[in-house]
C-alpha positions in Angstrom: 0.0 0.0 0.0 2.9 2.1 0.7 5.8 2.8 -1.0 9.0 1.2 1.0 11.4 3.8 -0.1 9.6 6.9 0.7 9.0 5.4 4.0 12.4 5.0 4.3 13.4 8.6 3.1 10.7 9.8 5.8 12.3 7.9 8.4 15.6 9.6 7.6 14.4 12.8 7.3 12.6 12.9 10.3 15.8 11.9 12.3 18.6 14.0 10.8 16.0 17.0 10.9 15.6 16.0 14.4 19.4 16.2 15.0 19.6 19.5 13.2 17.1 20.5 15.7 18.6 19.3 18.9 22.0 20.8 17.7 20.8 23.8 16.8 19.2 24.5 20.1 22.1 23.1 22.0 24.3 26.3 20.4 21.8 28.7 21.1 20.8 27.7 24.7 25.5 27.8 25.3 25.2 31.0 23.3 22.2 32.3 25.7 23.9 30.6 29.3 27.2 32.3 28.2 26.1 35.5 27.4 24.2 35.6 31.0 26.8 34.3 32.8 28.3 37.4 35.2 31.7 35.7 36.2 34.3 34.2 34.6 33.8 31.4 36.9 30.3 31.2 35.5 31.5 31.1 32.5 34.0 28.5 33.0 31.0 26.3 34.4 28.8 26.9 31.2 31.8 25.5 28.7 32.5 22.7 31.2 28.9 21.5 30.7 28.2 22.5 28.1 31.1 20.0 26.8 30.5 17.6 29.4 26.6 17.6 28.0 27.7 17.6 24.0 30.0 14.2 24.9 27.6 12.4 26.6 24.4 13.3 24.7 26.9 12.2 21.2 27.9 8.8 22.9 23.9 8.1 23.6 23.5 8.5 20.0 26.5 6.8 18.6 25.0 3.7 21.0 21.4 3.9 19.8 22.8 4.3 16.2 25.1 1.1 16.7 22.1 -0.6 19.0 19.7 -0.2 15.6 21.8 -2.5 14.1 22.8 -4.5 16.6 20.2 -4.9 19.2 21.6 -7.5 21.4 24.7 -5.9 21.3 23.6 -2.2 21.2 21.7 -2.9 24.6 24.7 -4.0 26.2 26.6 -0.9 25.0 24.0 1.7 26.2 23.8 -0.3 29.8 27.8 -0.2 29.9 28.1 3.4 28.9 25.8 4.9 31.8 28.0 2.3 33.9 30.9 3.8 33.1 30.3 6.9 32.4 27.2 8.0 34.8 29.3 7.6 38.1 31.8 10.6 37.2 29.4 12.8 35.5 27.2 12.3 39.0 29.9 13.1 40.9 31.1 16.1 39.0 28.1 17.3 38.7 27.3 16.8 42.8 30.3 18.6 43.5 29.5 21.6 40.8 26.4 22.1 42.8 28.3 22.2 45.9 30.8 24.3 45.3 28.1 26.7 43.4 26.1 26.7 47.3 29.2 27.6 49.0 30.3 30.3 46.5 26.9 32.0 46.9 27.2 31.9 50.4 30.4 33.7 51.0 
């Protein structure tokens, strides 16, 4: 009933125009936090997560990507990922609010 290939050429479109979308508000939202910020502390803060965010958010992708293909194996990636990852960017980011609380403070 439908055509398989414009299906397909939906499907594509609908993710990388997706992607466009979630990059191009990622920019602007770093632009807008950095151009608020009032410190360079603050500033520091914003391109640390900003990075930390960018990384994390590309190696979700990069594993559902690989876990289309892949499912058994994609699952396991994803699950290992947070494992590895999820620990230090908790921590970091407990400490980030911490040491935000005690700056404000003083």
């Amino acid at each position: 009933m439908f055509d398989e290939k414009l299906i397909g050429f939906l499907i594509n479109l609908a993710w990388i125009t997706g992607v466009v979308i979630g990059v191009i508000g990622g920019v602007i939202g770093t632009y807008c936090s950095l151009k608020s910020a009032k410190t360079k502390k603050q500033r520091k803060r914003v391109i640390i997560w900003s990075l930390v965010i960018f990384v994390f958010v590309s190696l979700i992708l990069i594993a559902v990507w690989f876990g289309s293909s892949y499912i058994r194996y994609g699952t396991l990636v994803v699950i290992s990922m947070f494992g590895i990852l999820g620990q230090p960017i908790l921590k970091f980011l407990i400490q980030s609010i911490a040491q935000t609380f005690e700056e404000d403070q003083v």
